[in-house]
C-alpha positions in Angstrom: 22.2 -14.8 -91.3 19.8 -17.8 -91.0 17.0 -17.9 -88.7 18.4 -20.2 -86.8 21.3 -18.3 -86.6 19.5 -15.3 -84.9 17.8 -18.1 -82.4 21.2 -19.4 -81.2 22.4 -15.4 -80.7 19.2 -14.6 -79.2 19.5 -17.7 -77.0 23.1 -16.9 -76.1 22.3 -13.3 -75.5 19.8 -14.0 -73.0 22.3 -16.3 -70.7 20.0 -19.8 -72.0 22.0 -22.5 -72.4 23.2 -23.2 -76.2 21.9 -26.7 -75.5 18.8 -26.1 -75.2 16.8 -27.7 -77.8 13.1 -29.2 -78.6 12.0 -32.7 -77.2 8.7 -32.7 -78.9 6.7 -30.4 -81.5 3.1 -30.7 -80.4 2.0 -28.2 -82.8 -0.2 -25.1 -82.5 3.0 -23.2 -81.5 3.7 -25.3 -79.0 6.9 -27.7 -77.6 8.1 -30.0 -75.1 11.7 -28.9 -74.4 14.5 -31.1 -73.6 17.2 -29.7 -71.6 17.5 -29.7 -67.9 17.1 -25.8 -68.1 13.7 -25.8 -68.9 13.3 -27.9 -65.9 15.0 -25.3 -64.1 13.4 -22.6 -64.9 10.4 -24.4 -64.0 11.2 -26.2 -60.7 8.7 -25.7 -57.8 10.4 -23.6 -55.8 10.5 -20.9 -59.0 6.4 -20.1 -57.1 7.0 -19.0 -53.8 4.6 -17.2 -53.1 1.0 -16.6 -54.5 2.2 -12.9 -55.9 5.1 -15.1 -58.1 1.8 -17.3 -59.5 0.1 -14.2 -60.3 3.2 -12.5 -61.9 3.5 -15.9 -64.4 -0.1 -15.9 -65.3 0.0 -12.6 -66.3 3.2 -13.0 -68.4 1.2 -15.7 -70.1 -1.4 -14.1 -71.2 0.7 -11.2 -72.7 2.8 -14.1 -74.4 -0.6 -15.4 -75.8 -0.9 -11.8 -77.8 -3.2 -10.2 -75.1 -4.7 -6.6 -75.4 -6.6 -6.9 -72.2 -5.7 -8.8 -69.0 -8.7 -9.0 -66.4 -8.0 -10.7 -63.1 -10.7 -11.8 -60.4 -9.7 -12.2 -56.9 -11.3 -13.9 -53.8 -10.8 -15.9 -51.0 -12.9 -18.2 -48.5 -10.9 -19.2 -45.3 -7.2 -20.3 -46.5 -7.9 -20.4 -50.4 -7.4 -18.2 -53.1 -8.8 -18.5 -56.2 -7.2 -16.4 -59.1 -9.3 -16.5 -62.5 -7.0 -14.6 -65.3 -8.7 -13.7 -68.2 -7.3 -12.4 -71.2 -8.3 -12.3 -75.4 -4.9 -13.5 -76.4 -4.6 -16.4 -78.9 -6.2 -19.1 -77.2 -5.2 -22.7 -76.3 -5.6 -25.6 -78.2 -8.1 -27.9 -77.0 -6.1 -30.7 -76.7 -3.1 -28.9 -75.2 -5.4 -27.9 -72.2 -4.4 -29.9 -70.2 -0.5 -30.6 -71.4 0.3 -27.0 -71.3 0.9 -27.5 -67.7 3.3 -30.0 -68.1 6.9 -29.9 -67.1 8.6 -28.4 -70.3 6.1 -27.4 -72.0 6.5 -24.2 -73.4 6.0 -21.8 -77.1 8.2 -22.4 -79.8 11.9 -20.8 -79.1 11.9 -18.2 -81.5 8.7 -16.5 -79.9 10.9 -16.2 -76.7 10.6 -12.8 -74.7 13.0 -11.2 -72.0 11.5 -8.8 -69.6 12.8 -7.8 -66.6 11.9 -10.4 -64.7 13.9 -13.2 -67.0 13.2 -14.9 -70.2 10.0 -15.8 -70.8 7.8 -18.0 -73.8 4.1 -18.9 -73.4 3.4 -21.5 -70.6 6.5 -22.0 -69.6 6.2 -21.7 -65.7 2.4 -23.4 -65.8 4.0 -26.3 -64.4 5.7 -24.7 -61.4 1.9 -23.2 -60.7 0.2 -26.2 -61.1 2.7 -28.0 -58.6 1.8 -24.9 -56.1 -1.5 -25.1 -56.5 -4.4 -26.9 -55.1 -6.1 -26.8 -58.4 -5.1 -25.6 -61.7 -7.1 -25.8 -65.3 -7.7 -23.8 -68.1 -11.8 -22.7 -67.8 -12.1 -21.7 -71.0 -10.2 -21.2 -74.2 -11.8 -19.9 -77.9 -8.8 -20.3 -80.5 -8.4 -16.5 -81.3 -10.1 -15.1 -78.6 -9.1 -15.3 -75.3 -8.2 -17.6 -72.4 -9.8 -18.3 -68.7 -7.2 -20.5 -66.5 -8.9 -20.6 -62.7 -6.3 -21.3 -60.0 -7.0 -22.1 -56.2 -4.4 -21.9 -53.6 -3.6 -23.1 -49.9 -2.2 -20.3 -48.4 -1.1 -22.1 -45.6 1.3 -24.5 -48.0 1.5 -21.7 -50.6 1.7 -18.1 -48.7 0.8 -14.4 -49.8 1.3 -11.0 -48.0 -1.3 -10.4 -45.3 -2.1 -7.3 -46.7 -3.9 -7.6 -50.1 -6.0 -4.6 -50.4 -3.3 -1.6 -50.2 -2.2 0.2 -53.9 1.6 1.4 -53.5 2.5 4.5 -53.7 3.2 5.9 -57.5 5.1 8.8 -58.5 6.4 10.1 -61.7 10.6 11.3 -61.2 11.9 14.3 -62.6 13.2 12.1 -65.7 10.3 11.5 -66.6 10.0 7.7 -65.7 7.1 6.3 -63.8 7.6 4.4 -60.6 6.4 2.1 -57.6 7.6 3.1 -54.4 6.1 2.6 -51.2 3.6 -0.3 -50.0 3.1 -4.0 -49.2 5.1 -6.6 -52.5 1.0 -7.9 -52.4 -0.8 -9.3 -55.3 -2.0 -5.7 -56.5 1.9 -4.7 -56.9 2.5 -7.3 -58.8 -0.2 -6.2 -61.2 1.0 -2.5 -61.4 4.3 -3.2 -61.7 3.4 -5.3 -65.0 1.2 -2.8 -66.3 3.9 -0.2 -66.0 6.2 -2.2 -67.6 3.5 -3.1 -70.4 2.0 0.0 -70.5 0.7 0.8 -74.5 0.5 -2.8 -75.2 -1.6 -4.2 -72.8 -4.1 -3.1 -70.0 -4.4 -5.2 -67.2 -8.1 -4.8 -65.3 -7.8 -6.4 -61.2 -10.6 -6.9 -58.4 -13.3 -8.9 -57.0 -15.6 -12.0 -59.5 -18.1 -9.0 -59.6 -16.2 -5.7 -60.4 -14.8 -7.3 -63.5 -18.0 -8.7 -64.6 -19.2 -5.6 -64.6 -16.2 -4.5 -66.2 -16.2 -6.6 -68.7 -20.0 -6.2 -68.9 -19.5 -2.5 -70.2 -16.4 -3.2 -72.4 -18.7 -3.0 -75.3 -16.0 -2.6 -78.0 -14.9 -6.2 -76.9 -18.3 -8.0 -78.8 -18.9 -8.6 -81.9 -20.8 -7.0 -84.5 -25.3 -7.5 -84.6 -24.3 -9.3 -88.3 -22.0 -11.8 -86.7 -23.8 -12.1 -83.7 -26.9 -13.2 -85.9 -24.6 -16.9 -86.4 -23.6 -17.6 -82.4 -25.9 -20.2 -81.2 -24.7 -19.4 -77.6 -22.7 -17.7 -75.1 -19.8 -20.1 -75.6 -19.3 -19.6 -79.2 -18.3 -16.3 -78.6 -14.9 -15.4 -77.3 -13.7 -15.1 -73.6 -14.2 -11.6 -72.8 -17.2 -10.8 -75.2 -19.5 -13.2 -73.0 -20.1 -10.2 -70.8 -21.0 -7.5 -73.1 -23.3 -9.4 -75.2 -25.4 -11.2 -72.1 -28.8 -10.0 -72.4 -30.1 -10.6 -68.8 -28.4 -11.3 -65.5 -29.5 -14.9 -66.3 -27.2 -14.9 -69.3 -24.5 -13.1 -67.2 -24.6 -15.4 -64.9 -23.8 -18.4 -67.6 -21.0 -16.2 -68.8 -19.7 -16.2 -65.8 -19.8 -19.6 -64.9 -18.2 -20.9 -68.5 -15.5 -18.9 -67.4 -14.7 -20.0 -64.1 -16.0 -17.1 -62.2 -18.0 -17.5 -58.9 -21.3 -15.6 -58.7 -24.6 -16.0 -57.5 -27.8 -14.9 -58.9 -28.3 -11.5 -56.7 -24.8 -10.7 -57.8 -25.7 -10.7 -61.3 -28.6 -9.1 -61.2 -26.6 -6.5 -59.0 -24.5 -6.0 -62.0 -26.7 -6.0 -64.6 -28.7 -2.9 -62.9 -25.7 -0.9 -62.3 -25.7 -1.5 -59.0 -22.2 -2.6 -59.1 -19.8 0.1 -61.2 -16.9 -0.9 -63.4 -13.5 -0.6 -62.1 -10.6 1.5 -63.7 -7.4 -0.1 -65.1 -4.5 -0.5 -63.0 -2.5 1.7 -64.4 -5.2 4.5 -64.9 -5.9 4.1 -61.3 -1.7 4.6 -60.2 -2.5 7.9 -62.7 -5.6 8.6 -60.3 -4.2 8.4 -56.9 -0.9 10.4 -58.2 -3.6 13.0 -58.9 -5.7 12.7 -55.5 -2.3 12.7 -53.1 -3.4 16.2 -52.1 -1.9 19.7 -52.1 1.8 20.2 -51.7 2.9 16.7 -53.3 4.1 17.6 -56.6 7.4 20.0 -57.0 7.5 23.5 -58.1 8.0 24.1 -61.9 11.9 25.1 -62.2 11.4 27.8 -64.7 15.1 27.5 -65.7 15.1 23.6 -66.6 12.1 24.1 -68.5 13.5 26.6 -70.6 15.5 23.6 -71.5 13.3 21.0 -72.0 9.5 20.8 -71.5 8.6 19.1 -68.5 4.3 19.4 -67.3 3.8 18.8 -63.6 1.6 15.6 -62.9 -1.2 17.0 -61.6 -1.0 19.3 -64.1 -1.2 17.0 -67.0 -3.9 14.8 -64.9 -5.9 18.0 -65.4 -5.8 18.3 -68.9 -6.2 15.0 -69.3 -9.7 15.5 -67.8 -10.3 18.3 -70.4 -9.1 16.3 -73.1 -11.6 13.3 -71.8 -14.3 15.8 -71.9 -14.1 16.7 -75.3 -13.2 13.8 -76.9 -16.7 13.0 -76.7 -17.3 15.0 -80.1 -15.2 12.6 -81.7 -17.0 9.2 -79.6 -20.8 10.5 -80.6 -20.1 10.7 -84.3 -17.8 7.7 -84.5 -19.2 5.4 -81.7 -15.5 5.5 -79.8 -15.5 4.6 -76.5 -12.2 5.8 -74.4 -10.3 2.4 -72.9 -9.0 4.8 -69.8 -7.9 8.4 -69.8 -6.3 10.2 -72.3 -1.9 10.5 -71.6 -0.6 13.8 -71.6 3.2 13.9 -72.0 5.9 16.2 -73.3 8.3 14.9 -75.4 10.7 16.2 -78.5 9.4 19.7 -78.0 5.6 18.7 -78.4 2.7 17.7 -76.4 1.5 14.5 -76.8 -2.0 13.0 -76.3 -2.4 9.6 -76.5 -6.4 8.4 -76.5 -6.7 4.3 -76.6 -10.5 3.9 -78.0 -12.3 0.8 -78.6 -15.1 1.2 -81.2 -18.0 -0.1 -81.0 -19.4 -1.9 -84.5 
């Protein structure tokens, strides 16, 4: 079968329209598309809200090849400003600004479907864009990473009053991890795509300052001392490894700002001294608050159906996890490992699995 074969099943499969075809190669991976179902898919009323923004930004990035997804949130009055920062493929320069075009959108055959629909890189930028009161990418290295920086009127674009509450998390008897309770906010929307992207891709969400200071001690992300000897400046480096390699608040505070990211001088020096602490992953904070809900959550072990197949209580594996963290650290000192969030514990097959994601420092 031909590749274009597999295209038009994948394309069927999916429910797109057979039509569906390419206007315009505009290279680096990139089309314009054709068809009236591209427009579609990217009408304005596809954004409704500020959460469905955030939800397409975020499927961006991962389209883009992203490992880590880092999100800064604030808001003065009626704006919000979103800054998504990821160290996916990049953009190409002069694609900056047509990647929010109508139709623009990755090549077919890098397609994705997720729950949420069929998805390729960039293809819902232009419904953003026509939400938005501004829209631009910030910063783009080819290779290593994006910054797009998005403001909003909430009052002609809305979001949930409530954006500070986590929902509630719990893992079922199956096995299968799950949002329940809480406000459909902008934090939601996060977890529920690190749930579904979970092993893949962590997704990091808070203030301009928690993920500088993040990012700042994400010292796996930069470069090695030999390469580092050849970068002339901050902005030769990629998105993401700005942070890590600043020197002084003065240089975090250029990374910052070549980014898109909003902080003033105190803040910077703030971070720089510590003052301001890094801020766990989304989903290794769902893991957290699963393990903090307090005595008498989790269910009794049923002796009988673990007899049958192994099953470990949350809190439980939570615990060991701990231990596991603990003594990893033989492994970190020798090998300079740093742990990406805590270790998973799960039973599966008959075994015990522990999963540690490390980032190495060169």
């Amino acid at each position: 079968m031909s590749a274009s074969d597999d295209l038009a099943d994948f394309i069927s499969d999916v429910g797109l329209d057979r039509s569906l075809r390419v206007e315009e190669n505009l290279g680096e991976g990139f089309v314009r598309l054709r068809v009236s179902e591209a427009e579609r898919r990217q009408a304005k009323q596809d954004v409704r809200c500020v959460e469905d923004a955030v939800l397409e930004l975020l499927r961006n990035a991962r389209d883009a090849g992203a490992r880590h997804v880092f999100l800064a949130l604030s808001r003065e009055g009626d704006t919000r400003t979103l800054v998504m920062l990821d160290d996916g493929c990049g953009i190409p320069d002069d694609l900056r600004e047509r990647v929010f075009d109508a139709r623009v959108t990755s090549k077919l055959d890098s397609f994705r479907q997720d729950r949420w629909g069929v998805h390729g890189r960039g293809m819902a930028l232009f419904s953003v864009r026509e939400n938005a009161a501004s829209s631009c990418v910030s910063a783009t290295v080819p290779g290593r990473g994006t910054a797009v920086k998005v403001t909003f009127d909430v009052t002609r674009l809305p979001e949930r009053k409530d954006q500070s509450s986590w929902p509630a998390f719990e893992v079922g008897e199956d096995g299968e991890r799950r949002l329940t309770r809480g406000p459909h906010n902008i934090i939601r929307r996060c977890c529920e795509f690190a749930l579904e992207e979970h092993g893949s891709l962590d997704v990091w969400v808070g203030s301009p300052s928690d993920v500088a200071a993040t990012l700042r001690s994400k010292t796996g992300l930069v470069r090695g001392p030999s390469e580092l000897l050849f970068v002339d400046g901050l902005d030769d480096l990629g998105v993401l490894e700005r942070f890590p390699a600043a020197a002084d608040a003065t240089e975090l505070l250029d990374a910052a700002r070549s980014v898109g990211l909003e902080m003033g001088e105190r803040t910077a020096h703030r971070v720089c001294s510590g003052q301001i602490k890094p801020v766990r992953s989304v989903y290794a904070t769902l893991t957290r608050r699963l393990d903090r809900r307090g005595p008498g959550v989790a269910k009794p072990a049923d002796i009988y159906r673990e007899a049958r197949r192994l099953r470990i209580d949350a809190r439980d594996a939570s615990a060991f996890s701990r231990l596991m963290r603990k003594d990893f650290s033989y492994l970190a000192d020798r090998y300079y490992l740093d742990l990406m969030e805590d270790p998973e514990v799960r039973a599966t097959g008959g075994k015990v699995v522990v999963t540690f994601r490390v980032s190495q420092d060169d």
